[in-house]
C-alpha positions in Angstrom: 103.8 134.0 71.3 105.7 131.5 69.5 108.3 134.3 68.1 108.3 135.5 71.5 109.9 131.5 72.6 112.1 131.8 69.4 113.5 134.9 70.0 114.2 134.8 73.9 116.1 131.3 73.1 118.1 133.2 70.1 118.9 135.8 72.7 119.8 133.7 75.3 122.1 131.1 73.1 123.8 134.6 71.2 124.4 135.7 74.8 126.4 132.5 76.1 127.7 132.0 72.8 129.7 135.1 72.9 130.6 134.9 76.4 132.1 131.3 75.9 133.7 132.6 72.3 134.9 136.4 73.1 133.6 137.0 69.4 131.3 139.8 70.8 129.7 140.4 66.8 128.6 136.9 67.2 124.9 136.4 66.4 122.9 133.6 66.4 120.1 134.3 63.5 116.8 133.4 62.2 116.7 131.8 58.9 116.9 133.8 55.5 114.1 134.3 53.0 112.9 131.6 51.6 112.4 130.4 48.1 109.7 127.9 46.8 112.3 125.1 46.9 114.6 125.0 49.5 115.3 127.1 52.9 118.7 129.1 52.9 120.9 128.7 55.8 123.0 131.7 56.7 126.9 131.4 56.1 129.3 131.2 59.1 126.4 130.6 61.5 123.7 129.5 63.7 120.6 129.3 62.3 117.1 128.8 64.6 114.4 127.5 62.4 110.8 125.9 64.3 110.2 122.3 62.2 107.5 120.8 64.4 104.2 122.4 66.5 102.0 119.5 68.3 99.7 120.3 70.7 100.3 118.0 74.0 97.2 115.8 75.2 98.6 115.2 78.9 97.3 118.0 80.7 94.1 118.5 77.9 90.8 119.0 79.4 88.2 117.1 77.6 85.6 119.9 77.4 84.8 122.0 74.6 84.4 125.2 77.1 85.7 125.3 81.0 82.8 127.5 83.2 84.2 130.5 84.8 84.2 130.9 88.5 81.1 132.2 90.2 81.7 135.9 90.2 81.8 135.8 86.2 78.5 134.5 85.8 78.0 132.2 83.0 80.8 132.8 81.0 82.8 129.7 79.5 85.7 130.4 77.6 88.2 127.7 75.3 90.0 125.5 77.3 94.3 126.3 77.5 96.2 124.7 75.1 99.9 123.0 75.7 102.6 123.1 72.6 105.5 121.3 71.9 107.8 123.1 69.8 110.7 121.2 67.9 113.7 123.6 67.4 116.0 123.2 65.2 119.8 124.8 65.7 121.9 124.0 62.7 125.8 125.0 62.7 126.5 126.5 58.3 130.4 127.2 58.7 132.5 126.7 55.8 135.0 125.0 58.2 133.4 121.6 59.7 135.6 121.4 63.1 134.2 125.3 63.4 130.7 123.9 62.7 131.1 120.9 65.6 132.6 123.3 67.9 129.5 125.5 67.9 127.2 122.6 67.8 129.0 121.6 71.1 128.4 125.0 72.7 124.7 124.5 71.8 124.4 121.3 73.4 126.6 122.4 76.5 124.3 125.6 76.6 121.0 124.0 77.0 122.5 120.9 78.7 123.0 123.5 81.3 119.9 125.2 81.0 116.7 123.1 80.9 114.7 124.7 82.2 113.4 128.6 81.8 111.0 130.6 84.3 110.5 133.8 85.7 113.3 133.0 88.5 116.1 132.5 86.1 115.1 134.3 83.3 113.9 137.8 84.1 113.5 138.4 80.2 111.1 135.7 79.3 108.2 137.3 78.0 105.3 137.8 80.5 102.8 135.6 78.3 105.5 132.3 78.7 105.3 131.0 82.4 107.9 128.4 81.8 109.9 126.5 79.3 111.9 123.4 79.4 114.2 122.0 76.8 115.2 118.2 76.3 117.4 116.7 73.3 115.3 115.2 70.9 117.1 111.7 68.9 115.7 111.4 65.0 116.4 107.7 63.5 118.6 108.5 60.3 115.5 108.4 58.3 113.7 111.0 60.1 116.4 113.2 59.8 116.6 112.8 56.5 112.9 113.6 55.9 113.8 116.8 57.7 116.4 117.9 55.5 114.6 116.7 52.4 111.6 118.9 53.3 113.9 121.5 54.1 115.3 121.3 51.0 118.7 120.8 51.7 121.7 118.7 52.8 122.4 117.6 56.4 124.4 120.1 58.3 126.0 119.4 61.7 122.4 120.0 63.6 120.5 119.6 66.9 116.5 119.5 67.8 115.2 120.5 70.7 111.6 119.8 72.0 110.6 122.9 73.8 107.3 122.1 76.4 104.6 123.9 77.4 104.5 126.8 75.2 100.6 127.9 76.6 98.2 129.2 74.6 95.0 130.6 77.4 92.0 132.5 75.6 91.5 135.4 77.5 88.2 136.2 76.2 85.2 134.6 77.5 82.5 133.4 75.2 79.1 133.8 76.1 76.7 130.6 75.4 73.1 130.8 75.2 71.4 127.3 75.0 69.4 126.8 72.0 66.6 126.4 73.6 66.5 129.5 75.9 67.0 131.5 72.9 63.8 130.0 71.4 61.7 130.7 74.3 62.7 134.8 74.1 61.6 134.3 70.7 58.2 132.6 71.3 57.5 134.7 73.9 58.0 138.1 71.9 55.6 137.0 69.6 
């Protein structure tokens, strides 16, 4: 699911992008192989890259297993789980007022676009119910851990936290107490 989110953004910031640019070849990319040392940015453009996954604890349920309606019987399955994703867009053009001007159009883009559902977005994937975008602000030093782990230098850049990415297990688990289990056994014997 999570290249399904990165993808549909890509798609949807490549799409505005070339509307707001005319440059119709314009494409926003993933980032390029990578080496043991350092992440290579693509030349004269936008590159997406994830940097952060945490799961959020706001809307966790407590339980190790949530019980499935009556007509299932007693089925349990694993509780749904709520992701953040930080995204990182970073402008690589040789000419720094080009890079600046497409970070601008990123920031514009997603200023206007916040939020992502089923209403606005007919091409969200069917798995993603809804997704909504706000600015995150590193402290210098963060951002400098970022790059160092990235193994590179700063480049005109924005991060975006992207909320509720849901995970739901569709497959139920069956639990058989310990107990019960022991008492078909003893009884067979």
């Amino acid at each position: 699911m999570l290249d399904h989110v990165l993808s549909f953004l890509k798609e949807q910031l490549n799409s505005y992008i070339r509307v707001k640019t005319g440059a119709q070849g314009f494409e926003v990319v993933f980032l390029q192989e990578r080496n043991q040392k350092e992440v290579s940015f693509h030349n004269d453009a936008i590159t997406t890259l994830l940097v952060n996954v945490e799961e959020d604890y706001t809307f966790r349920s407590g339980a190790a297993y949530e019980k499935m309606p009556p007509p299932v019987g007693n089925s349990y399955k694993n509780p749904t789980l709520y992701l953040n994703l930080y995204v990182l867009f970073a402008a690589n053009f040789t000419d720094y007022s080009q890079s600046l001007r497409f970070l601008s159009l990123i920031i514009k883009f997603f200023q206007s676009h916040r939020l992502f559902d089923r209403h606005n977005s007919p091409t969200l994937h069917s798995d993603i119910e809804k997704l909504t975008l706000e600015l995150v602000n590193l402290p210098f030093s963060e951002q400098r851990v970022v790059w160092d782990a990235l193994g590179s230098s700063y480049m005109p850049s924005v991060i975006y936290k992207v909320r509720m990415v849901v995970f739901t297990d569709e497959d139920t688990v069956e639990i058989v107490s310990d107990l019960a289990e022991r008492n078909i056994i003893t009884s067979n014997i």
